[in-house]
mmCIF file of the N, C-alpha and C atoms, coordinates in Angstrom:
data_MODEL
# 
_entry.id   MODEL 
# 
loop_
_atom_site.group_PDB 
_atom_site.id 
_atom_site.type_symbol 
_atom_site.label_atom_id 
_atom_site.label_alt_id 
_atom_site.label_comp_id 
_atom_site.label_asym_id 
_atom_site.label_entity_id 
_atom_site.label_seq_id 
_atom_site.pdbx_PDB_ins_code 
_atom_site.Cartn_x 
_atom_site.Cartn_y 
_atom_site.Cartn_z 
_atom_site.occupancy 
_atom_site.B_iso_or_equiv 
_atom_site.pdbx_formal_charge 
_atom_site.auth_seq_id 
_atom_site.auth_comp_id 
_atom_site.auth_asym_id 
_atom_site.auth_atom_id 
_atom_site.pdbx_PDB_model_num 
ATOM 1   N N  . UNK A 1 1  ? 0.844   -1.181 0.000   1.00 0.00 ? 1  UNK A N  1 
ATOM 2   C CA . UNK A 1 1  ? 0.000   0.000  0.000   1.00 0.00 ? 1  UNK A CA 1 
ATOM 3   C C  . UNK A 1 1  ? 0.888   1.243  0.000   1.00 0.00 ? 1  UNK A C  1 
ATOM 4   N N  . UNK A 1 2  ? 0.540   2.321  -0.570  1.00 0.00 ? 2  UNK A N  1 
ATOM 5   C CA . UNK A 1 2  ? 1.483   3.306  -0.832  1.00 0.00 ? 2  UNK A CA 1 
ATOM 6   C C  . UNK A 1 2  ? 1.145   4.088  0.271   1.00 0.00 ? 2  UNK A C  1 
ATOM 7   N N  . UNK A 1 3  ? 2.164   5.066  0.578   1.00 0.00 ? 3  UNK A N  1 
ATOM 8   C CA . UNK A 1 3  ? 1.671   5.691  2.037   1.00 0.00 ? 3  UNK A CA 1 
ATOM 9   C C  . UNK A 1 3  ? 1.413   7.111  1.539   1.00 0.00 ? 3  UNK A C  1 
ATOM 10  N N  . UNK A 1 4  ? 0.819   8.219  2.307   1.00 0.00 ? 4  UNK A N  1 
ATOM 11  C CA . UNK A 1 4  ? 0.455   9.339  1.651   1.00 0.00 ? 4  UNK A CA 1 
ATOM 12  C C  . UNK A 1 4  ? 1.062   9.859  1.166   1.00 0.00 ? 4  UNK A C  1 
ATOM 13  N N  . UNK A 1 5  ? 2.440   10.064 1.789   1.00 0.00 ? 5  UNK A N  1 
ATOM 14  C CA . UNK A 1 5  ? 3.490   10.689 0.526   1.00 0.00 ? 5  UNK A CA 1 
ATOM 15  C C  . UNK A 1 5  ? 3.513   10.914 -0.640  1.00 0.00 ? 5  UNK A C  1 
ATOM 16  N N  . UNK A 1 6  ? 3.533   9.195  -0.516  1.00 0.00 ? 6  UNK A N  1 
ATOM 17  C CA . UNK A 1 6  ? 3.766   8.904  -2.119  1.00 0.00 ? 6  UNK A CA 1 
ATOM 18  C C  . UNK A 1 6  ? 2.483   9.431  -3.019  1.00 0.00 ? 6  UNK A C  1 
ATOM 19  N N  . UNK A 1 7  ? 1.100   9.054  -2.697  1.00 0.00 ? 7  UNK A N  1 
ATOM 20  C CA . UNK A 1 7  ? 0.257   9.604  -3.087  1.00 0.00 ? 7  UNK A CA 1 
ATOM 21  C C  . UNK A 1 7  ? -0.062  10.855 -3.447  1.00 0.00 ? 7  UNK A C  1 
ATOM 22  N N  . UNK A 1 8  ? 0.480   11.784 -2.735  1.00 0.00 ? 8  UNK A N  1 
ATOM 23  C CA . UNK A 1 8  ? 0.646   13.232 -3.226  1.00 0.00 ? 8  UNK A CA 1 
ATOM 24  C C  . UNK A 1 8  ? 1.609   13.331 -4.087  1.00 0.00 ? 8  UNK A C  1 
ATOM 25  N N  . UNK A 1 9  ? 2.654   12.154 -4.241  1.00 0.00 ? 9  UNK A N  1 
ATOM 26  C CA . UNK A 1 9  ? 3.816   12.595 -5.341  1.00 0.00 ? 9  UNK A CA 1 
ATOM 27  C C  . UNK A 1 9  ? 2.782   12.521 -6.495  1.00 0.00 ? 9  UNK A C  1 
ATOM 28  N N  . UNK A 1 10 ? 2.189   11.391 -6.739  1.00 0.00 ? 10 UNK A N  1 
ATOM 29  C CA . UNK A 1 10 ? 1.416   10.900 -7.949  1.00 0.00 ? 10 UNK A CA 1 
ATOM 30  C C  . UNK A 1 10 ? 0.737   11.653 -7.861  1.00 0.00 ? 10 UNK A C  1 
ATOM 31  N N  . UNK A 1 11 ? -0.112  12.135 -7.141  1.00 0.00 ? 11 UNK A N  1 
ATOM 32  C CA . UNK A 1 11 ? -1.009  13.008 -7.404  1.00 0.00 ? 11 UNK A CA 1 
ATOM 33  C C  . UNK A 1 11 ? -0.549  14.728 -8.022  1.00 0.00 ? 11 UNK A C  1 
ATOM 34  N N  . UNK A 1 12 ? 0.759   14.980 -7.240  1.00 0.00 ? 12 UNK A N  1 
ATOM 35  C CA . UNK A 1 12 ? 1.137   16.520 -8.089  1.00 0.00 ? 12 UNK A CA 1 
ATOM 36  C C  . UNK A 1 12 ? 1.873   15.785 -9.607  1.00 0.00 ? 12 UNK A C  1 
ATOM 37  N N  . UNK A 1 13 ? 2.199   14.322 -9.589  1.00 0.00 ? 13 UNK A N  1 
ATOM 38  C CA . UNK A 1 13 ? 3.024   14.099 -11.392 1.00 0.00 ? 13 UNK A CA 1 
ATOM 39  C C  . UNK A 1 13 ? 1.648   14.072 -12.102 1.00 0.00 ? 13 UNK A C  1 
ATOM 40  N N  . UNK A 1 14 ? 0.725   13.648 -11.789 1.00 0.00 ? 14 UNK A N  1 
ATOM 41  C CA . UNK A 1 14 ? -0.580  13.689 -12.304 1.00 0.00 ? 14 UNK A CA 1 
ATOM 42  C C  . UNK A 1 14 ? -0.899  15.042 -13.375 1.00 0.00 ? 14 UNK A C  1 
ATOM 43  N N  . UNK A 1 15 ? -1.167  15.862 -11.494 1.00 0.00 ? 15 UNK A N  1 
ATOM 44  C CA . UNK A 1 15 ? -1.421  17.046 -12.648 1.00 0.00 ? 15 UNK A CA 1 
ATOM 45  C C  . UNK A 1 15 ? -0.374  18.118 -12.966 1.00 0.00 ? 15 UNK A C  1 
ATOM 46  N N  . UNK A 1 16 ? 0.840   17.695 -13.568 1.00 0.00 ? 16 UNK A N  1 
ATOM 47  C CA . UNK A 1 16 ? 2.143   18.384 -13.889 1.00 0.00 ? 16 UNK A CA 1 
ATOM 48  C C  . UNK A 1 16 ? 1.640   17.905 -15.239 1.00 0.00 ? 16 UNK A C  1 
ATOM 49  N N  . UNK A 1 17 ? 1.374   16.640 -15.166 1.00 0.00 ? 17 UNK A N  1 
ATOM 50  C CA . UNK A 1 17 ? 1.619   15.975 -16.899 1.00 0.00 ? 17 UNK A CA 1 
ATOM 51  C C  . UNK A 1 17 ? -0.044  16.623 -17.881 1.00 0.00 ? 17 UNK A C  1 
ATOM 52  N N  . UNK A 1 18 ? -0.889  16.720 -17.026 1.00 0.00 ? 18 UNK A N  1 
ATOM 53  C CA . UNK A 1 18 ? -2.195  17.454 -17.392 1.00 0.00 ? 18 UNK A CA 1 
ATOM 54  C C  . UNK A 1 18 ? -2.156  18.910 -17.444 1.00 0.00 ? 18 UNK A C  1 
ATOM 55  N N  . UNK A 1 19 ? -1.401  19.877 -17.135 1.00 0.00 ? 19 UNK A N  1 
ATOM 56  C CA . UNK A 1 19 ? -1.019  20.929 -17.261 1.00 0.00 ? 19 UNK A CA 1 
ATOM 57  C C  . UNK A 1 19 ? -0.189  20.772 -18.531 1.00 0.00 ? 19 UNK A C  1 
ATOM 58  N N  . UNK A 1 20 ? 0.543   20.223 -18.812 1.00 0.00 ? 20 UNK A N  1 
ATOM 59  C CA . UNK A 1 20 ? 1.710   20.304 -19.818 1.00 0.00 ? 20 UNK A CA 1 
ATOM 60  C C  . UNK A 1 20 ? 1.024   19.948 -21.096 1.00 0.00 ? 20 UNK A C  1 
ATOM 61  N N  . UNK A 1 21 ? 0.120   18.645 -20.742 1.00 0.00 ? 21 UNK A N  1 
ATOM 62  C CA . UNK A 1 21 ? -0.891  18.811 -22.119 1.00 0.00 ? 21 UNK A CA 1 
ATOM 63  C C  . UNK A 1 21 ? -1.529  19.228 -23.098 1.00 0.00 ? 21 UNK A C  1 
ATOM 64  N N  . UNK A 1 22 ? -2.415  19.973 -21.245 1.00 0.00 ? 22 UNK A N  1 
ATOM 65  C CA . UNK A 1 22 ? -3.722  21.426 -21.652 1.00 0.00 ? 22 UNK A CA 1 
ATOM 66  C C  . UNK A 1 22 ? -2.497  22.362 -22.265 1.00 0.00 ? 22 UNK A C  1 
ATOM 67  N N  . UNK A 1 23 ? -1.385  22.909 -21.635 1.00 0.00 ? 23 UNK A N  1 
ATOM 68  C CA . UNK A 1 23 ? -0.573  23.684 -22.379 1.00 0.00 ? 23 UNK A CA 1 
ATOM 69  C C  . UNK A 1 23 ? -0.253  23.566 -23.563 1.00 0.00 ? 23 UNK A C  1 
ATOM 70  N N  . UNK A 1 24 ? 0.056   21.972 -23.935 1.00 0.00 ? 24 UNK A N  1 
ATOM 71  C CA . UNK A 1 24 ? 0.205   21.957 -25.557 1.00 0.00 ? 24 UNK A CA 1 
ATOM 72  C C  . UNK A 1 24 ? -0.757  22.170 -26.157 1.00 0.00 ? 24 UNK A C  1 
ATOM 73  N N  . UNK A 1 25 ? -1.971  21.686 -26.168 1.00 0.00 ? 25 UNK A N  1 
ATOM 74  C CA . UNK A 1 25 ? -3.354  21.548 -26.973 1.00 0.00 ? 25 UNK A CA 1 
ATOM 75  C C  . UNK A 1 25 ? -3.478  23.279 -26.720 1.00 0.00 ? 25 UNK A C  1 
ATOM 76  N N  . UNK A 1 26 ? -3.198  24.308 -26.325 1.00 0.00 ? 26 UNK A N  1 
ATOM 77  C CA . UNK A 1 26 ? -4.055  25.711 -26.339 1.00 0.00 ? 26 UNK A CA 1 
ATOM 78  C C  . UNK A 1 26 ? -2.556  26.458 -26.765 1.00 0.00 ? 26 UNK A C  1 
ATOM 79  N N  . UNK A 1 27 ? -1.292  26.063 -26.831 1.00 0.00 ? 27 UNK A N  1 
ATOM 80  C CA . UNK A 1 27 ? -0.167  26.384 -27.855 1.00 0.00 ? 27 UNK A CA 1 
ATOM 81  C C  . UNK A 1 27 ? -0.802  25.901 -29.363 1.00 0.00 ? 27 UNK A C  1 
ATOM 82  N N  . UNK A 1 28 ? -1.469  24.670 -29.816 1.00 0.00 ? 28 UNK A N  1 
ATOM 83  C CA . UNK A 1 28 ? -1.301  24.265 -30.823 1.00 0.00 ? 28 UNK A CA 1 
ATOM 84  C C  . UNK A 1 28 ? -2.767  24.741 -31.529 1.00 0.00 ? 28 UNK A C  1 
ATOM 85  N N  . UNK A 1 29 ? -3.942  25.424 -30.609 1.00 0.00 ? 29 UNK A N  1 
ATOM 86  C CA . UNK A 1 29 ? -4.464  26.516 -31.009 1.00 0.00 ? 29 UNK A CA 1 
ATOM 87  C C  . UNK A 1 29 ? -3.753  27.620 -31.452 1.00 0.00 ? 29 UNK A C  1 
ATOM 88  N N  . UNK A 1 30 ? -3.194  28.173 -30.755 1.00 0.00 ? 30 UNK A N  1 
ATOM 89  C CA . UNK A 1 30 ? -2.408  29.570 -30.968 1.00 0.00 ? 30 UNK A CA 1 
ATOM 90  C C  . UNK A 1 30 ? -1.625  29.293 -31.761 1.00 0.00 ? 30 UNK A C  1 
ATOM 91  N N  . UNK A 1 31 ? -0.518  28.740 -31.893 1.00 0.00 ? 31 UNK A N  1 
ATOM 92  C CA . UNK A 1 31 ? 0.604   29.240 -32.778 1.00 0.00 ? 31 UNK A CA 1 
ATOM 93  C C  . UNK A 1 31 ? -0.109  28.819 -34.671 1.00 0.00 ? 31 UNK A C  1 
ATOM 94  N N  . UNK A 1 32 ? 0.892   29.911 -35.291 1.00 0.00 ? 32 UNK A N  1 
ATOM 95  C CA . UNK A 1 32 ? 0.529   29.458 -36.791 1.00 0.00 ? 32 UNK A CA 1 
ATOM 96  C C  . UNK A 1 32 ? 0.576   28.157 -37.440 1.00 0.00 ? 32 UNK A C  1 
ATOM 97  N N  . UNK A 1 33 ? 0.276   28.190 -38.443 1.00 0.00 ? 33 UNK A N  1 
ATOM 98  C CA . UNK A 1 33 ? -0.267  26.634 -39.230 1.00 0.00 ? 33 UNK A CA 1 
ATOM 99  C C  . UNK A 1 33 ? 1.130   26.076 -39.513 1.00 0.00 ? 33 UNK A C  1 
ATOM 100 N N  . UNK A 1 34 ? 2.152   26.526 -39.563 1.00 0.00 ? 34 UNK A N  1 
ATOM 101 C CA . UNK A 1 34 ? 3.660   25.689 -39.955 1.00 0.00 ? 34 UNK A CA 1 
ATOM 102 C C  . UNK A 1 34 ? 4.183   25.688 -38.233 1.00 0.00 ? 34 UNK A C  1 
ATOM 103 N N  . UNK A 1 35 ? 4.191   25.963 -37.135 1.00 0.00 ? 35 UNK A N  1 
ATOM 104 C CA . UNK A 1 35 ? 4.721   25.524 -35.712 1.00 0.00 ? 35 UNK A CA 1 
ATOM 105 C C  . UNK A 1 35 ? 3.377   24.627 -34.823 1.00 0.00 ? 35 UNK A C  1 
ATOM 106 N N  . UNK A 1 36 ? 2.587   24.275 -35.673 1.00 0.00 ? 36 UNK A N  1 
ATOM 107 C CA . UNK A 1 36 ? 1.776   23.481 -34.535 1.00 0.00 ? 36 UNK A CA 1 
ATOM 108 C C  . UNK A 1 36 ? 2.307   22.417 -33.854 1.00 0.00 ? 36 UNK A C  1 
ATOM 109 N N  . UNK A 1 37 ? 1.606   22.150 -32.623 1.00 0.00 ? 37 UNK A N  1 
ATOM 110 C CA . UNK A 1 37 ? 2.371   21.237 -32.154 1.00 0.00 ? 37 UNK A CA 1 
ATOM 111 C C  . UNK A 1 37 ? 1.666   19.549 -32.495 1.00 0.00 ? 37 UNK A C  1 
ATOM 112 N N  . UNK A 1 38 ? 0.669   19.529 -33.051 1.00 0.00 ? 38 UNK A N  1 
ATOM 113 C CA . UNK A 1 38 ? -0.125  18.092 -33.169 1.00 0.00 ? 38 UNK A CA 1 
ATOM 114 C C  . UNK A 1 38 ? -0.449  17.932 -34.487 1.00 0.00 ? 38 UNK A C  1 
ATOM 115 N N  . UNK A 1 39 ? 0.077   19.205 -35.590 1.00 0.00 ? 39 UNK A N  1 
ATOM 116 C CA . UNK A 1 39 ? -0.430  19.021 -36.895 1.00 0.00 ? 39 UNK A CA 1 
ATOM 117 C C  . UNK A 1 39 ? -1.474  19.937 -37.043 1.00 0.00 ? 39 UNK A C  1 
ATOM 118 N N  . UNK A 1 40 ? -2.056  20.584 -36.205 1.00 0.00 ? 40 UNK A N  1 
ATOM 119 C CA . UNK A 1 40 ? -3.212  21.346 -36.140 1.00 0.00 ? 40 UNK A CA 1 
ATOM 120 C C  . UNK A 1 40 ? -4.398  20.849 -36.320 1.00 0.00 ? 40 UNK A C  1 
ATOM 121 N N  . UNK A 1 41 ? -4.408  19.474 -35.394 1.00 0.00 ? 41 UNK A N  1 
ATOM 122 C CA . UNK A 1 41 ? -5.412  18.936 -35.610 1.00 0.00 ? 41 UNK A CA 1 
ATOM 123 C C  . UNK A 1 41 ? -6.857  19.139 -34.303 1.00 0.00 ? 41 UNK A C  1 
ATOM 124 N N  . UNK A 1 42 ? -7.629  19.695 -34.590 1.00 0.00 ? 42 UNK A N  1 
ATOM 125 C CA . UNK A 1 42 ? -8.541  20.638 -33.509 1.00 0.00 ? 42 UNK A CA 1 
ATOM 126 C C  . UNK A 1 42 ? -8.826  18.960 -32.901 1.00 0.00 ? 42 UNK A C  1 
ATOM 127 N N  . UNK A 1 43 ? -9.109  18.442 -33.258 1.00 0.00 ? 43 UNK A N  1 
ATOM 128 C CA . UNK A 1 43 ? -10.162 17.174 -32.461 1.00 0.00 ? 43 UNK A CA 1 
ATOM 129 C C  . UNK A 1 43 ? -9.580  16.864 -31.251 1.00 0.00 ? 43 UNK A C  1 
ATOM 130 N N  . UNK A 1 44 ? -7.643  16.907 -32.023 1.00 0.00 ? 44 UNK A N  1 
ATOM 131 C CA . UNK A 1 44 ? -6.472  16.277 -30.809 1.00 0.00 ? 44 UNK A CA 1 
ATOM 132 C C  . UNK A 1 44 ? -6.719  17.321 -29.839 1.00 0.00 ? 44 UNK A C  1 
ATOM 133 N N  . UNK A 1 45 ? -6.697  18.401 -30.014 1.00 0.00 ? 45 UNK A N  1 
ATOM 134 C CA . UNK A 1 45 ? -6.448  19.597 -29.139 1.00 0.00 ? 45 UNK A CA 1 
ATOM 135 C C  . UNK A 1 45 ? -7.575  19.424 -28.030 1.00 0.00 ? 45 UNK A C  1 
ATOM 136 N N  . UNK A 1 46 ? -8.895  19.403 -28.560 1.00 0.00 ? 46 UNK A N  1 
ATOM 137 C CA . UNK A 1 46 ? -10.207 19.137 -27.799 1.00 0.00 ? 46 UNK A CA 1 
ATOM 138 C C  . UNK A 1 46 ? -9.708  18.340 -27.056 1.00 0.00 ? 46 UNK A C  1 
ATOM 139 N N  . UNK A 1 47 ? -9.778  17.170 -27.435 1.00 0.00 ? 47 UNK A N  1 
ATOM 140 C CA . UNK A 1 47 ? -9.424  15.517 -26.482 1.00 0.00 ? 47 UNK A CA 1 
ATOM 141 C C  . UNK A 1 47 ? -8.353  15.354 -25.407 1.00 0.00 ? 47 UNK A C  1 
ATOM 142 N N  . UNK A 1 48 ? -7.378  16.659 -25.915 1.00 0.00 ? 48 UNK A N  1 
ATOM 143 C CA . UNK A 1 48 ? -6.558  16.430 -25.118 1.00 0.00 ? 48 UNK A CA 1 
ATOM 144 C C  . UNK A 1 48 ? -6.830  17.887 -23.631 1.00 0.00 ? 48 UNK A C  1 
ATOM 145 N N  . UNK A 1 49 ? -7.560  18.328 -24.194 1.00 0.00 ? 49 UNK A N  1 
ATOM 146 C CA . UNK A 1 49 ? -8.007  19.349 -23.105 1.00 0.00 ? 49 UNK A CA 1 
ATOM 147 C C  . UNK A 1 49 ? -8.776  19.109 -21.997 1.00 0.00 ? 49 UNK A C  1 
ATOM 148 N N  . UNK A 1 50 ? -10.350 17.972 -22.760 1.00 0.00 ? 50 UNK A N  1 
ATOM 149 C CA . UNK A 1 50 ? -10.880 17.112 -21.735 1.00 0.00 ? 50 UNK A CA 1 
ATOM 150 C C  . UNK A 1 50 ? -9.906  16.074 -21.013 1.00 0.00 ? 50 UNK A C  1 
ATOM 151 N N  . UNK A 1 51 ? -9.278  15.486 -21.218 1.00 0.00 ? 51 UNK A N  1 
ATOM 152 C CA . UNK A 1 51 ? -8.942  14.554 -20.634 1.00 0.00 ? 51 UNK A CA 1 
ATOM 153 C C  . UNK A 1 51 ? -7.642  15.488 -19.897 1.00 0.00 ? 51 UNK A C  1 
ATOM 154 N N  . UNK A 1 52 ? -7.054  16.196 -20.125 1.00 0.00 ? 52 UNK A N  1 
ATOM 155 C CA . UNK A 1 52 ? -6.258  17.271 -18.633 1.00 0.00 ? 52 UNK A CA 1 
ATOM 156 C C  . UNK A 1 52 ? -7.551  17.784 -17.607 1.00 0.00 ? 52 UNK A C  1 
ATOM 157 N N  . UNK A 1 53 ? -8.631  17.994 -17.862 1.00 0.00 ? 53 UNK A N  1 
ATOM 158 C CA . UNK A 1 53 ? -9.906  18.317 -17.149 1.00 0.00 ? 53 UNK A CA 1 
ATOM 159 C C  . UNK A 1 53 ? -10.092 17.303 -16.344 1.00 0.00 ? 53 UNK A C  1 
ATOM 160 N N  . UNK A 1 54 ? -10.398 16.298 -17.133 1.00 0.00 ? 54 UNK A N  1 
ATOM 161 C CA . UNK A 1 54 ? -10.802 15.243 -16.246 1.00 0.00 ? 54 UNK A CA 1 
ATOM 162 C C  . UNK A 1 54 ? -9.288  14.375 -15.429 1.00 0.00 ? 54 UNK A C  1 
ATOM 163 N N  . UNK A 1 55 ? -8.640  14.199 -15.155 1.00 0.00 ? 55 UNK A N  1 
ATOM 164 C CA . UNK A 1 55 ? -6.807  14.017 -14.108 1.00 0.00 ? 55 UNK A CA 1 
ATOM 165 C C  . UNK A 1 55 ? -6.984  15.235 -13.811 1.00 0.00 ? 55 UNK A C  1 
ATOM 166 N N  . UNK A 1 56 ? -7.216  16.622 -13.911 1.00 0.00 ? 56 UNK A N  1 
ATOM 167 C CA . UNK A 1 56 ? -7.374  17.451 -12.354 1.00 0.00 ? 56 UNK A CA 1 
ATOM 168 C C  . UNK A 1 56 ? -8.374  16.904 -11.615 1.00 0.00 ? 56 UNK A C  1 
ATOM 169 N N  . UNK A 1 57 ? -9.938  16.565 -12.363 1.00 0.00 ? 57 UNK A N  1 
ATOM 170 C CA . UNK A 1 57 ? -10.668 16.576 -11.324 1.00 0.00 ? 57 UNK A CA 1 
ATOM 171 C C  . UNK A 1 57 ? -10.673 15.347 -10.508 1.00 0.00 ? 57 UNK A C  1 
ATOM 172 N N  . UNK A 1 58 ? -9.766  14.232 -11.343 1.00 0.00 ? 58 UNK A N  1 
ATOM 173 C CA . UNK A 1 58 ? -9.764  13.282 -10.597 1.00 0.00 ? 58 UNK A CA 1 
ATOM 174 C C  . UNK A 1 58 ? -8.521  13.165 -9.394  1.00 0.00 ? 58 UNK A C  1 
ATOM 175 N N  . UNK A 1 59 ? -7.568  13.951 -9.830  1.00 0.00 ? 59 UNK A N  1 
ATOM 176 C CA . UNK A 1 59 ? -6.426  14.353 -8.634  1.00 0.00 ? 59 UNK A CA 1 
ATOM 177 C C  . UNK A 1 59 ? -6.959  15.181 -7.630  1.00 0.00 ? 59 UNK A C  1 
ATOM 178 N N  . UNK A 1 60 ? -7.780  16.187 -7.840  1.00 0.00 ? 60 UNK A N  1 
ATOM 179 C CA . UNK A 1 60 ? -8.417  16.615 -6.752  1.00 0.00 ? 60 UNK A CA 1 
ATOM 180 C C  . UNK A 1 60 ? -8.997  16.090 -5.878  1.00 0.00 ? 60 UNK A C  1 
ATOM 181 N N  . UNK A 1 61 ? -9.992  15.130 -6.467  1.00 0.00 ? 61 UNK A N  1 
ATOM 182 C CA . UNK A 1 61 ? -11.210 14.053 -5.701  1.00 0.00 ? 61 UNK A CA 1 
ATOM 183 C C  . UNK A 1 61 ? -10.116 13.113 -5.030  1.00 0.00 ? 61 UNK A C  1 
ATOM 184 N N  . UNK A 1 62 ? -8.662  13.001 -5.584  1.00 0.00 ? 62 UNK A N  1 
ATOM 185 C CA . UNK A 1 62 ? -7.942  11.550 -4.645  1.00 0.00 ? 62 UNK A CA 1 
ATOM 186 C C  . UNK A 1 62 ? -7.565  12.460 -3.339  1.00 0.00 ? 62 UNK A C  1 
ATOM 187 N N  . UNK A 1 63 ? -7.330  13.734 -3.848  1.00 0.00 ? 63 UNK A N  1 
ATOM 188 C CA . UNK A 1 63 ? -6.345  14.844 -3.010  1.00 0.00 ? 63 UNK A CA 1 
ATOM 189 C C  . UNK A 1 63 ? -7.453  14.713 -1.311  1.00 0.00 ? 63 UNK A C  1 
ATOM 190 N N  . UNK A 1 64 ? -8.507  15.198 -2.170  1.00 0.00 ? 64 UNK A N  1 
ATOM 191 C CA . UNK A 1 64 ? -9.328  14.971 -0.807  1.00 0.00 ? 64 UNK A CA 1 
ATOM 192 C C  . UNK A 1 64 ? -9.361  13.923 -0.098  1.00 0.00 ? 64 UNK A C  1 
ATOM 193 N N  . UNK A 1 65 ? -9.247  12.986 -0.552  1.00 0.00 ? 65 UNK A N  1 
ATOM 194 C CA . UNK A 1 65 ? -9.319  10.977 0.187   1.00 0.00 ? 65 UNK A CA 1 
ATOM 195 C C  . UNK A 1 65 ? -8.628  10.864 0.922   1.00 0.00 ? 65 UNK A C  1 
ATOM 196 N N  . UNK A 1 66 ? -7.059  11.552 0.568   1.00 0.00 ? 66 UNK A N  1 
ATOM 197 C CA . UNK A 1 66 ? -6.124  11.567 1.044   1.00 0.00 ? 66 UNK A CA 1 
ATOM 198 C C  . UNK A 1 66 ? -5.575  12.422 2.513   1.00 0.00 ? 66 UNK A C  1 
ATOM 199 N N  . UNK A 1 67 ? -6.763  13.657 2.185   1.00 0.00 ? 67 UNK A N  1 
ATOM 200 C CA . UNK A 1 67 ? -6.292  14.282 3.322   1.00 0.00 ? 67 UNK A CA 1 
ATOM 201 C C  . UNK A 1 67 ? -7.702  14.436 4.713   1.00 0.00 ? 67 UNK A C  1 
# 
């Protein structure tokens, strides 16, 4: 069983890696059509925005369990 520590580690790599995501997907809105970062493909950008949405809200909901 992991002890809380550790759980808050996973829980802040969690949402480090969901931040860095949402950051790419709303860079790869913004920047012009030759520096995108996914090809400029809107669907990726969407998908990858929900799913950084959803690992905060689920790091939050552990955050609370935890404390």
């Amino acid at each position: 069983m992991a002890s809380p520590t550790n759980a808050r580690r996973m829980i802040f790599l969690a949402w480090a890696l969901a931040a860095v995501a949402a950051l790419l997907a709303i860079l790869d809105f913004a920047l012009p059509d030759g520096a995108k970062v996914f090809g400029g493909q809107p669907v990726m950008d969407v998908l990858l925005l929900i799913s950084a949405a959803l690992v905060g809200y689920l790091g939050w909901d552990a955050w609370r369990d935890i404390r």
